[in-house]
N, C-alpha and C positions, 0 to 999 in steps of 0.2 A: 434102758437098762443101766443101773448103778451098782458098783460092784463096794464090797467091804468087806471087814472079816462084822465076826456073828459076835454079839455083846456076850462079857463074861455070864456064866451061871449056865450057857443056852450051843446045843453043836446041831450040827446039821441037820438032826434027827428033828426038832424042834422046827426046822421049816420046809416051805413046799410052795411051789410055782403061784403064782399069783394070790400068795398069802399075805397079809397086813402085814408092817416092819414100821418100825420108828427108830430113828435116828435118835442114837444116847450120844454122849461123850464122856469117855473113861481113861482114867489114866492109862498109859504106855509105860513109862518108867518116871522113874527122878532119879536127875543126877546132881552134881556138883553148881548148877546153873538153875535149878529147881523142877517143876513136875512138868511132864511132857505127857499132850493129851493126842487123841486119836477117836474118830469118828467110830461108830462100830452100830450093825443091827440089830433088832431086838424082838420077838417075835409080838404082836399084840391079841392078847385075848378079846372075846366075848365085843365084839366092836356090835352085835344086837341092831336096831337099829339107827345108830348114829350114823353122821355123815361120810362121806371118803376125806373129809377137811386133813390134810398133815399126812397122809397115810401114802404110801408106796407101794406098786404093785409092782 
């Protein structure tokens, strides 16, 4: 189990127990020292039959 917050655009509603997820990277903020990033989940559509390659359950 990997925990995160849920990529912009997408809330909870958009996932479910052993649903595909891909790993984004989005910004957090920017300050005075420049952009500060943050891992976050992302739900993935239609995976059809492709492999589990990259994919989180």
């Amino acid at each position: 189990m990997v925990l995160g917050q849920v990529a912009d655009g997408y809330g909870v509603e958009d996932l479910a127990v052993g649903a595909h997820v891909e790993l984004v990277v989005e910004p957090l903020y920017v300050d005075g020292s420049g952009e500060r990033t943050v891992w976050r989940w992302k739900p993935v559509d239609g995976l059809g039959d492709e492999t589990d390659e990259g994919a989180v359950r």
